[in-house]
Phi, psi and omega in degrees: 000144190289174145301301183288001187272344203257288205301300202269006159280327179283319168279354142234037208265303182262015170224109159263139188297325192270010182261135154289158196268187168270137155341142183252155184275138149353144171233126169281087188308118172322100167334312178303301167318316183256024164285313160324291192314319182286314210289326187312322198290307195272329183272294184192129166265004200218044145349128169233091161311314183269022156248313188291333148284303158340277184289006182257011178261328174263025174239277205283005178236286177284349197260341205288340146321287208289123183317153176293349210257319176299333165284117152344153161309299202272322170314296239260353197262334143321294186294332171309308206305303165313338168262327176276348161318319186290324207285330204275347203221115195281151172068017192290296193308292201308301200281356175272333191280338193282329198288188160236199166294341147325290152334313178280299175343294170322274145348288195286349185260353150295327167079029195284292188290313182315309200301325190284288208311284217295338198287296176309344172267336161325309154318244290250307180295334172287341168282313193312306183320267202326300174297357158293326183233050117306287175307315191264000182287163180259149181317115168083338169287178182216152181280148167208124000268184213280145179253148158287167174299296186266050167208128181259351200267336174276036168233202182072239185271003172287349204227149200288339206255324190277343176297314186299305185296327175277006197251128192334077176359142212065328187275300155098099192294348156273010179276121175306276214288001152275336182287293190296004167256359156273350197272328183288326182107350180327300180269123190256185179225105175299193170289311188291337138006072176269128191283128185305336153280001100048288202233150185290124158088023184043027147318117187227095189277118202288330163313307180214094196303321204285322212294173178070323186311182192218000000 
């Protein structure tokens, strides 16, 4: 018998197909990530951390004297934001008050908490797909043809039913030469704009643009 008739007799001797293989080891997760992750679900996904540390380090240190009634709407709808960060991330508070700036610095250039926010919107869009086109599909029908979570180039103005629902109120997506100039890019669609799903029952009444909106 060869060496290599040995060799492969010996392996396979020592690999059985019906067995499992060895375990693969655990890869250990930042914590910081999945704190992020959470805060992103329940709290803010769209976050600036190292601003959002910053100033909640200067509200509780040089500003914590100054009444609250001296603050913006939105400073105090910021400092909530900032407290429930401390609240989401154990030992968070204790290591901003011991550190200095160096410190805050650190903490947003680990990018830890950014990975968890971005991991949760990520989640959130992939649920998002699906109950979307739930929705637009119509009660007891089927799309035709039918679209998917993970596929974009048949949706927007490529498709017939999501072209009708994205196309501007008014304009009226059975109009031949507007359907191929949005579908071309001829025609863009601004902000001011209101999209015909939109509106309850896509109804869009050219008298009174207000009536129906959501």
């Amino acid at each position: 018998m060869s060496e290599e008739e040995k060799s492969c007799g010996q392996h396979c001797k020592q690999v059985d197909a019906l067995q499992l293989g060895p375990r693969k080891r655990l890869s250990v997760t930042d914590p910081l990530v999945h704190y992020g992750h959470h805060f992103g679900q329940t709290v803010h996904a769209l976050c600036n951390f190292h601003t959002l540390l910053t100033n909640g380090i200067l509200w509780v240190g040089e500003l914590v004297e100054t009444p609250d009634e001296n603050f913006t709407a939105e400073e105090q709808r910021k400092h909530h934001i900032f407290q429930e960060l401390l609240k989401s991330v154990a030992g968070l508070e204790e290591q901003l008050m011991q550190g200095g700036d160096e410190e805050v610095d650190l903490i947003a250039e680990l990018e830890s908490l950014t990975k968890g926010t971005s991991g949760a919107r990520g989640d959130d869009t992939k649920i998002l797909k699906g109950s979307v086109l739930d929705w637009i599909t119509p009660k007891g029908q089927s799309l035709v043809p039918p679209l998917t979570c993970n596929m974009k180039i048949d949706h927007s103005f490529n498709h017939e039913w999501t072209g009708a629902l994205l196309c501007p109120a008014g304009l009226g997506w059975s109009n031949l030469e507007i359907k191929t100039k949005l579908q071309s890019g001829e025609m863009i669609v601004t902000g001011d704009q209101w999209l015909l799903f939109l509106y309850a029952d896509y109804h869009y009444d050219l008298e009174d643009p207000w009536n129906g909106l959501f």
